[in-house]
C-alpha positions as CSV (number, residue, x, y, z in Angstrom):
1,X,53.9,175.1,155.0
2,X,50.8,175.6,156.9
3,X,52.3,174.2,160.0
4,X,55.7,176.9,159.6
5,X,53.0,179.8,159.2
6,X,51.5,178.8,162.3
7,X,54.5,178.2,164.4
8,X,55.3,182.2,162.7
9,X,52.3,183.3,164.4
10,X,52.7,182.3,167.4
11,X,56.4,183.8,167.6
12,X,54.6,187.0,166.5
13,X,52.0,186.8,169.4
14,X,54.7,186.1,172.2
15,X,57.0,188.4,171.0
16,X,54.0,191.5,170.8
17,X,52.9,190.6,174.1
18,X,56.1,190.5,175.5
19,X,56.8,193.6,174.2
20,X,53.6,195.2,175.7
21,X,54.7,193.6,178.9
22,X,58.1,194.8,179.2
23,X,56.7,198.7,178.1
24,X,53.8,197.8,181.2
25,X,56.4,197.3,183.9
26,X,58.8,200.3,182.5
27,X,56.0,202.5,182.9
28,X,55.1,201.2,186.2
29,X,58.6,201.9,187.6
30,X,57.9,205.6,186.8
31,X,54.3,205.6,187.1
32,X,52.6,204.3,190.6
33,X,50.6,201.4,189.9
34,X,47.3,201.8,190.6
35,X,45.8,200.7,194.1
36,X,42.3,198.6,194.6
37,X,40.1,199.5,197.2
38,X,39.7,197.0,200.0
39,X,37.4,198.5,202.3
40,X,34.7,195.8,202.6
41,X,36.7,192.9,201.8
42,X,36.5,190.1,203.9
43,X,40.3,189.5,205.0
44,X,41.3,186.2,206.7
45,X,45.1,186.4,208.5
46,X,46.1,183.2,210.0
47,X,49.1,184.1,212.8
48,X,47.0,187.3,213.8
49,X,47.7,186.7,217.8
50,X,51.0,188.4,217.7
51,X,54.3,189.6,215.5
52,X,53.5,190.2,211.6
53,X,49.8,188.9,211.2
54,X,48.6,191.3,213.9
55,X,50.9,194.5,211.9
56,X,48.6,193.2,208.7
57,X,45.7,193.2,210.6
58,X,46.0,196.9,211.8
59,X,47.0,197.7,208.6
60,X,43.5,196.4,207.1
61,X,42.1,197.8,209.6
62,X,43.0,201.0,208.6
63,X,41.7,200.0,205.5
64,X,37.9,199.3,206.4
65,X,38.2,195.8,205.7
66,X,36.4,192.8,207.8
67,X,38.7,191.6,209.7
68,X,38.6,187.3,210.1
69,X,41.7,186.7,212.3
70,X,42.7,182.5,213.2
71,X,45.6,181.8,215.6
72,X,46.4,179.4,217.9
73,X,47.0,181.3,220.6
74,X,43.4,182.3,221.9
75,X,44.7,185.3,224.4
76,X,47.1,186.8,221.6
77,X,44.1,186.7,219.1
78,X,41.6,188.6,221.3
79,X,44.2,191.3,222.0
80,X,44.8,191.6,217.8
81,X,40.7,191.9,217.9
82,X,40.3,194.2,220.5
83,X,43.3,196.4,218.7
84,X,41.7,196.0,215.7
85,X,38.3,197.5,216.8
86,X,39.8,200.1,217.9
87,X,41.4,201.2,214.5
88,X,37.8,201.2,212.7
89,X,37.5,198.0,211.5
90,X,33.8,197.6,210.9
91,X,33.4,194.1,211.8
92,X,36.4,191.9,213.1
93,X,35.5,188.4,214.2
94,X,38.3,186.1,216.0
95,X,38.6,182.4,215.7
96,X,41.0,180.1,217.7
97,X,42.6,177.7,214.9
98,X,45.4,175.2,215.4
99,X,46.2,175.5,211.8
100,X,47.9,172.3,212.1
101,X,45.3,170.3,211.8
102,X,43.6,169.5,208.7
103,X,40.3,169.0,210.3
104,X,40.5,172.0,212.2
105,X,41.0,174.2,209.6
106,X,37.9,172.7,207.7
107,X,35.7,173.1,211.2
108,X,36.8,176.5,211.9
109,X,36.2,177.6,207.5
110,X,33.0,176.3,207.9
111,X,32.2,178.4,210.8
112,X,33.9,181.4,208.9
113,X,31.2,180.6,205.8
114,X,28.6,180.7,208.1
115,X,28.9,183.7,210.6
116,X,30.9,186.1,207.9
117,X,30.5,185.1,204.5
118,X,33.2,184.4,201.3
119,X,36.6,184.8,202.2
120,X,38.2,187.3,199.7
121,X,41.9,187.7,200.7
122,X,43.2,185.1,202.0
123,X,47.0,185.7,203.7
124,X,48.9,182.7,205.4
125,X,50.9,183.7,207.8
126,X,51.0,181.0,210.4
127,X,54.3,179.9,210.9
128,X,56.9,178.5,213.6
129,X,60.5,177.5,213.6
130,X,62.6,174.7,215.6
131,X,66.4,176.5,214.9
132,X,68.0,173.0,215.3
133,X,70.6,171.1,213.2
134,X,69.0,168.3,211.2
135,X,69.7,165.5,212.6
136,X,69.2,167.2,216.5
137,X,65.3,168.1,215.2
138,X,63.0,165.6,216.7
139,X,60.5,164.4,214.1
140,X,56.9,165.9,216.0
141,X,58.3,169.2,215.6
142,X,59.9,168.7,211.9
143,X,56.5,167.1,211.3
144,X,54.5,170.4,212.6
145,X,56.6,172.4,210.8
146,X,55.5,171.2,207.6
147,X,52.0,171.1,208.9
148,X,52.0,174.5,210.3
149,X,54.5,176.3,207.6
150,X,53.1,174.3,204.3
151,X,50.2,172.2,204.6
152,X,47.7,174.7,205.9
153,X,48.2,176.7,203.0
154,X,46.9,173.6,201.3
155,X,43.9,173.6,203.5
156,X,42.5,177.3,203.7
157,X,42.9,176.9,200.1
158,X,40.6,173.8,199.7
159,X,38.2,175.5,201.9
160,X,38.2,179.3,200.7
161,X,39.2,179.3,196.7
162,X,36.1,177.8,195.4
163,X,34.3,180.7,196.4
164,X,36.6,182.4,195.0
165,X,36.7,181.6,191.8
166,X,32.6,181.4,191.9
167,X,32.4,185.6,192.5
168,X,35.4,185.8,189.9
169,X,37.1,187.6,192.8
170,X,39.8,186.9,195.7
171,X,43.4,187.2,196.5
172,X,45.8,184.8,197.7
173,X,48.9,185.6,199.8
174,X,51.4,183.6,200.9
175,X,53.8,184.7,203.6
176,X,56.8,182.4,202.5
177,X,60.7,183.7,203.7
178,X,64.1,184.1,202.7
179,X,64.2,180.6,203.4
180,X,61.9,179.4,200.4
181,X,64.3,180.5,198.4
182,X,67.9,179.3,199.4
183,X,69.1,177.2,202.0
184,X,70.0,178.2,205.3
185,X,72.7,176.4,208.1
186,X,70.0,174.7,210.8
187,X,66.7,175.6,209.4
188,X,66.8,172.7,207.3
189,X,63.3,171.7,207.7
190,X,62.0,175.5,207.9
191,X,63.8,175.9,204.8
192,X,61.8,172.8,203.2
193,X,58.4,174.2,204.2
194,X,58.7,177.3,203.2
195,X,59.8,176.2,199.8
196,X,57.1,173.9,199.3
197,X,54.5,176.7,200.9
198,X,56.7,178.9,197.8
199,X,56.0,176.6,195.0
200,X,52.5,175.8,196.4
201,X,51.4,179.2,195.6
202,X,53.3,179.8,192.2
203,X,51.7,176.1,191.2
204,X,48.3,177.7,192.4
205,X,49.2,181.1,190.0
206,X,50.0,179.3,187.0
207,X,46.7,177.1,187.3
208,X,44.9,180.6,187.7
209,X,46.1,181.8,184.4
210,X,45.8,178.6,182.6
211,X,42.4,178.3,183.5
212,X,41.9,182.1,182.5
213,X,40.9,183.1,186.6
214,X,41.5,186.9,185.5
215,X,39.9,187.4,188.9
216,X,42.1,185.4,191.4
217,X,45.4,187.1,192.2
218,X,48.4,185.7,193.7
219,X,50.8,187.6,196.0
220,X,53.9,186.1,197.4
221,X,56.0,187.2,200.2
222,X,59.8,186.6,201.0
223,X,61.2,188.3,204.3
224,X,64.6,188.0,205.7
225,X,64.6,187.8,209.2
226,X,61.6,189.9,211.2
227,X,61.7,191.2,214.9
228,X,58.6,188.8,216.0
229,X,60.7,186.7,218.5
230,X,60.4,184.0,215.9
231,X,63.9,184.7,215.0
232,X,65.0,185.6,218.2
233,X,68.6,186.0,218.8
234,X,69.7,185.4,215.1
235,X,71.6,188.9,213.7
236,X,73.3,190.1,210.4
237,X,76.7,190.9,209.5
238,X,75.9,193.4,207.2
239,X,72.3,195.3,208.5
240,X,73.0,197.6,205.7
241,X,72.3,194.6,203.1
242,X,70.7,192.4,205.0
243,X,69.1,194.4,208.2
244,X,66.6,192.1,210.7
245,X,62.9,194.1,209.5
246,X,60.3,195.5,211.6
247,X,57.5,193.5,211.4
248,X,55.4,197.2,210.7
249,X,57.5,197.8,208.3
250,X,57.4,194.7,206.5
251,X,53.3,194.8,206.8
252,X,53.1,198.0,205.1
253,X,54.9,196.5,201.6
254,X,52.7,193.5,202.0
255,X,49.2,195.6,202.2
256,X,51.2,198.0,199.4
257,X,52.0,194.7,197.1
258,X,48.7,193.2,197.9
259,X,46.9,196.7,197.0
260,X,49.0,197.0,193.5
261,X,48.4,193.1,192.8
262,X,51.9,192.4,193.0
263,X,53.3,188.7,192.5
264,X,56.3,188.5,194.0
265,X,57.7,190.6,196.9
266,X,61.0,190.2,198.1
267,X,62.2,192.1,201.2
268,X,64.7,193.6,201.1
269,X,65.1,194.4,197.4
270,X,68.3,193.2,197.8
271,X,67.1,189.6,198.1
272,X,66.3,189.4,194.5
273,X,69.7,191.0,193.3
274,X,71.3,187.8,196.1
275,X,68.9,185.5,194.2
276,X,70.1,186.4,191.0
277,X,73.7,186.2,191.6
278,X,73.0,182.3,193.0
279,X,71.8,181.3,189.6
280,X,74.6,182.7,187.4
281,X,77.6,182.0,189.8
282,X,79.4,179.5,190.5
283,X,78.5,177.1,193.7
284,X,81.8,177.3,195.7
285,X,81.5,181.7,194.5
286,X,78.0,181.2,195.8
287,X,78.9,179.6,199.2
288,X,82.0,182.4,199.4
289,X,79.4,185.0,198.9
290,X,77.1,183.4,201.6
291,X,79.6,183.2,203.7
292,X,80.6,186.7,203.4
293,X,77.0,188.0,204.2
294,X,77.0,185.9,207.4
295,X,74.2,183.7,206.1
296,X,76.2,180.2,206.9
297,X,76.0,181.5,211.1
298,X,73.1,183.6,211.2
299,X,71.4,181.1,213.7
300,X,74.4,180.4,216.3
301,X,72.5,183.1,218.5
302,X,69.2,181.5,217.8
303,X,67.1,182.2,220.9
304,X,63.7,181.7,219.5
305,X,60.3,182.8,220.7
306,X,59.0,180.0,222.5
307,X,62.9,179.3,224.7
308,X,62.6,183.0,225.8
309,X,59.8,182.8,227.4
């Protein structure tokens, strides 16, 4: 008897609080959520040198954040500092970070610690794609695409969520794609890392709220295709549906999402109507349906950044 009332209670308690959920998000739809100041905050973008993380890092700018930017790419990186200067950031410091490698990421974090303090929001952005079939992808650079795409996330997280969760204050933000959330003809590996770097962060979100981290929030991004060069050469069928996004564009609905402490952004909305329809239809409906939207050749055109030039 005593066990029935409790398993009662509990029914009660998920079905009130759904409830009080379901009215929250109604009323946000007509309501603007509310936006958190930011001006202050100590934001770290890895991938700042160019494309996307240099957009976000304008767009903090902007914002009167501190500005901590990592890339690879030492030259790119300086021009993202000396841009963002010149948009009022009050302090910007660049790093040069092969975000590759573990140890790196650990030297350069400690230097960040040291010269600018706790890390607040944290965005990975880093991120590079091969664009070959599977078995014509040479291990190194399936290898670094896991190391670049995925396991960095793993390492800026080590280094910077402690601190963290010591103030009772920061905000993750994981740049995923498109591609961490269906398949896609030759990005096979891209596809893999971005799913793990996709269920990495959800993994890290559901820890926060079992532990009760009120404190930590978790933002995570899905793009289709941007106009970085990453994706150079790859188009859409239907750019009504599905249209290749300015990277400026795409920045301003991460620093909006990140601003209302959104969880999930998918761009375009459309994504999430696509990612709906793969879970209730049928596979071969579902391929028929990919097919029709061009997804099963969007890469036949595939350029890339790095053959361009």
């Amino acid at each position: 008897m005593a066990s029935n009332l409790k398993s009662a209670k509990k029914l009660m308690v998920f079905l009130g609080k759904s409830m009080i959920a379901f009215l929250e998000t109604m009323i946000f739809i007509i309501i603007p959520r509310p936006r958190k100041n930011v001006a202050g905050e100590i934001v770290l973008i890895t991938g700042s040198g160019s494309g996307l993380g240099r957009f976000l890092a304008l767009k903090f700018a902007h914002l009167g954040s501190v500005l901590v930017l990592w890339d690879i790419n030492e030259e790119g990186n300086e021009d993202t500092c000396r841009m963002v200067r010149e948009a009022g950031a009050p302090r910007v410091y660049a790093y040069t970070c092969d975000c590759s490698q573990k140890e790196n990421v650990y030297r350069v974090a400690e230097q960040v610690k040291k010269e600018v303090g706790d890390v607040s929001i944290l965005i990975n952005n880093a991120g590079i794609v091969t664009g070959k079939s599977f078995l014509d992808c040479p291990d190194e650079l399936m290898e670094k695409a896991f190391d670049v795409n995925f396991k960095a996330h793993l390492w800026t997280y080590k280094s910077f969520l402690p601190a963290m969760i010591a103030n009772e204050h920061g905000h993750l933000v994981c740049i995923s794609s498109l591609a961490g959330l269906t398949g896609v003809n030759k990005l096979a590996d891209y596809c893999a890392s971005k799913f793990a770097a996709f269920g990495f962060a959800e993994s890290i979100l559901i820890e926060t709220m079992a532990q009760k981290l009120k404190g930590i929030k978790t933002t995570i991004v899905c793009p289709f295709f941007m106009k970085t060069g990453m994706f150079e050469g790859c188009s859409t069928v239907h750019p009504f549906l599905l249209p290749v996004l300015e990277p400026e564009y795409v920045a301003d609905k991460i620093v909006d999402a990140i601003l209302e402490e959104k969880i999930y952004l998918n761009l375009p909305r459309f994504l999430s109507f696509l990612m709906f329809l793969k879970s209730i239809l049928p596979v071969k409906v579902s391929v028929l349906l990919a097919d029709y939207l061009g997804a099963l050749n969007v890469m036949d055109g595939f350029v890339g950044k790095n053959k361009k030039n």
